[in-house]
N, C-alpha and C positions, 0 to 999 in steps of 0.2 A: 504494500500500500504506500510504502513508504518513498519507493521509486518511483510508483505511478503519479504520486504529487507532484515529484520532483521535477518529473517527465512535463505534465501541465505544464506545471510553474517558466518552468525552460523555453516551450513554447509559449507562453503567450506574454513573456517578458525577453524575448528573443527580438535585439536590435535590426530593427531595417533603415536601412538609411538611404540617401540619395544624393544626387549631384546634379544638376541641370546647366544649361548652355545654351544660353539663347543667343541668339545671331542677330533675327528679325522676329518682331511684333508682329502678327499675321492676327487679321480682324475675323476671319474663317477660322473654324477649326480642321486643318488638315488630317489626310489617314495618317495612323499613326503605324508604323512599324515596329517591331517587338521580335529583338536576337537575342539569344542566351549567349555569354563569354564563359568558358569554361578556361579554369585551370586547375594548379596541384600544388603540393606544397605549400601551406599556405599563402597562395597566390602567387607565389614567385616566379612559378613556372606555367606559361601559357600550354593548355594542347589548343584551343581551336584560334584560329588566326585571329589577328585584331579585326575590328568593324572597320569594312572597307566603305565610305560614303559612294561613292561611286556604283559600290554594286546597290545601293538600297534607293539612291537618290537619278542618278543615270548622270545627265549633265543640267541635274538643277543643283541650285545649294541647300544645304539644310537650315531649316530654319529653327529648330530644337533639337538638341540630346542631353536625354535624361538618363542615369546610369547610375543604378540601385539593386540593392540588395533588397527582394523582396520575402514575403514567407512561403511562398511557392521553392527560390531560390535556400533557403534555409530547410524546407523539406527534402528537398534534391541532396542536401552535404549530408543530411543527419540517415539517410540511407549507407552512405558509406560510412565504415567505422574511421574513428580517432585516437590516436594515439599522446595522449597527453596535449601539449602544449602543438603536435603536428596536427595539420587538418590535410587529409591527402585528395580533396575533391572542394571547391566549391565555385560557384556557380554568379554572378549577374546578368542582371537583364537590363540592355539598351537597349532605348525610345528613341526614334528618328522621326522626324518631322521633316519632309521636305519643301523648300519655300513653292509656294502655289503664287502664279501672277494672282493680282487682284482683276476680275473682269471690272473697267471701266463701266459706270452708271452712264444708261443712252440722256439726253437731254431732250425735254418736248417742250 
């Protein structure tokens, strides 16, 4: 029982955090794109490549990146075991927003 609290307690006091980057103020809400980053060793060591803006945006610019640990990401790491003070897996999730022209208002 005693685990099992602990286990709660862990998760629903488990830090998520974020980071964002805004380029441009866009009055539209654009789609949003959503890639997982994986690495290992507590983070030190990349397996999946960094986010390439080019592959998510083509040859627009982005207009947001948001890049955060969420608790989806924090369910992903706690599948793999830990060893102490090592975390051998964990996970964030980038938000990419690409800038969208604004359509110009017709005049009558």
């Amino acid at each position: 029982m005693f685990r099992l609290t602990l286990t709660v307690l862990f998760l629903l006091l488990g830090a998520c955090n974020s980071i964002t980057f805004v380029q441009v103020e866009q009055a539209a809400e654009p789609p949003v794109v959503n890639k997982w980053h994986h690495a290992t060793l507590n983070g030190m060591v990349e397996i999946s490549s960094p986010l390439d803006i080019r592959d998510v945006c083509g040859d627009r610019a982005w207009a947001k990146i948001t890049t955060e640990f969420t608790f989806y990401n924090l369910l992903a790491g706690a599948v793999v075991p830990n060893f102490g003070i090592m975390s051998f897996y964990s996970a964030w999730t980038n938000k990419v927003e690409c800038y969208v022209v604004p359509v110009a208002e017709t005049v009558q």
